[in-house]
C-alpha positions as CSV (number, residue, x, y, z in Angstrom):
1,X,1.3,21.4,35.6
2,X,0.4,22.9,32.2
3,X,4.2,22.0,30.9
4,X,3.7,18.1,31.7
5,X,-0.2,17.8,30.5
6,X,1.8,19.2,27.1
7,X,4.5,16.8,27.1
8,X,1.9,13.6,28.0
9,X,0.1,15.1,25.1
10,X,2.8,15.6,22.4
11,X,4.0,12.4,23.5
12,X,0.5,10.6,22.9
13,X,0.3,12.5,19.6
14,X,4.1,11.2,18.3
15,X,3.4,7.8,19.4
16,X,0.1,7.9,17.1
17,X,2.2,9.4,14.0
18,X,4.9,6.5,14.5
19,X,2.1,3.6,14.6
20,X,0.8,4.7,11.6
21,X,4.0,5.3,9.6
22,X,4.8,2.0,10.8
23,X,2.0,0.2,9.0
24,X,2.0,2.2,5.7
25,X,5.8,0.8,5.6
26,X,5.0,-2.7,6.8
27,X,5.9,-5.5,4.2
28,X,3.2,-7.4,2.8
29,X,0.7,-5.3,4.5
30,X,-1.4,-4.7,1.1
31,X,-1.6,-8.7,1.2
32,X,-2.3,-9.1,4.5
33,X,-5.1,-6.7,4.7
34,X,-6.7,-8.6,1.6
35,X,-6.4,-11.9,2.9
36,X,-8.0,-10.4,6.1
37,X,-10.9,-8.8,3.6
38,X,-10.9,-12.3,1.8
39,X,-11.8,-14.0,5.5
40,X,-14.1,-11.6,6.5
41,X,-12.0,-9.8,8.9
42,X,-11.0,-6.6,7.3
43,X,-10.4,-3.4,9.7
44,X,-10.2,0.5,9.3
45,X,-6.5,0.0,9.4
46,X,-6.8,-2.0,5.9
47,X,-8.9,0.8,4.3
48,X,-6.1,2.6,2.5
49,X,-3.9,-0.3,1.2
50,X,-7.1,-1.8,-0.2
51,X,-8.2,1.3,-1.6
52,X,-4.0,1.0,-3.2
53,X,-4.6,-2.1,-4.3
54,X,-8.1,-1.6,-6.3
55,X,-7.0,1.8,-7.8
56,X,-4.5,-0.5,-10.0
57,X,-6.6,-0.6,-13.1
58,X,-5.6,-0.8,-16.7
59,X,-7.8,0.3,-19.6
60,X,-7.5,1.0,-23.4
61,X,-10.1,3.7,-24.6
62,X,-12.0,3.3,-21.2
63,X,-12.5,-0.3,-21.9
64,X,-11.9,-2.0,-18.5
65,X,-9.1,-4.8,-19.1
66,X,-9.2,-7.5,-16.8
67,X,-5.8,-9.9,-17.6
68,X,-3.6,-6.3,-18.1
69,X,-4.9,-5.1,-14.5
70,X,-4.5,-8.4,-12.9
71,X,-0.8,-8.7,-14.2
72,X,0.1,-5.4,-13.0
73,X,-1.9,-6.6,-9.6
74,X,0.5,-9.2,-9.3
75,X,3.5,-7.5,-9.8
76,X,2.2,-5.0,-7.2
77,X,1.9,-7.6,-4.8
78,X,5.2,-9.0,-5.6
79,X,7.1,-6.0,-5.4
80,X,5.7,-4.8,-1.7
81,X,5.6,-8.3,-0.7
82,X,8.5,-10.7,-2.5
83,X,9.1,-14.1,-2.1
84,X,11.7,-13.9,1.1
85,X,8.9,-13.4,3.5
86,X,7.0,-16.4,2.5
87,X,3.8,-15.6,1.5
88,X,3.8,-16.0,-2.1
89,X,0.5,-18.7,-1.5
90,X,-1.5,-15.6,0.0
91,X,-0.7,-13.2,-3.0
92,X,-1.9,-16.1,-5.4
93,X,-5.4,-16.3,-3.7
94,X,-5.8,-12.8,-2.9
95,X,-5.0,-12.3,-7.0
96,X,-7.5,-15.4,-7.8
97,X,-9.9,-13.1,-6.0
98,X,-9.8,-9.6,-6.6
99,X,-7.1,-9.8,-9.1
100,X,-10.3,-8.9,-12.4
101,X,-12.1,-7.3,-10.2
102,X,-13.3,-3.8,-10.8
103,X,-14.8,-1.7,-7.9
């Protein structure tokens, strides 16, 4: 009995593991998760690729610059979400956005 409530258990805890490794890798999920922020429906899940997305800042002496950190912005978004899957109009409103902005 105390063998199969471990195996239900270990089984519960690698199917949690693989869910989350599965979103961290998921294409476009930075974008995604913005666009949900964007339309007021932004989840837990979307905490840590936002929090990727607005650690992107570029200075020069401590001088926030706001066209250097939304060109590297965009090439974030471009590179973790190209142009194959389509969604090329959501990572050019998500950077209209939040692409100067400074949290």
């Amino acid at each position: 009995m105390m063998k199969r409530k471990m195996n239900y258990a270990m089984c519960i805890l690698l199917s949690l593991l693989y869910t989350s490794t599965a979103l961290a890798d998921e294409p476009c999920n930075v974008t995604l998760c913005l666009w949900g922020k964007m339309n007021g429906s932004s989840s837990n899940e979307c905490n840590k690729p936002e929090k990727q997305f607005f650690n992107i800042i570029k200075k020069k002496r401590g001088s926030f610059l706001p066209n250097r950190t939304f060109d590297a912005r965009k090439n974030f978004l471009n590179k973790e979400c190209p142009a194959a899957y389509g969604a090329s109009q959501y990572v050019e409103k998500v950077l209209q956005k939040y692409g100067k902005v400074k949290l």
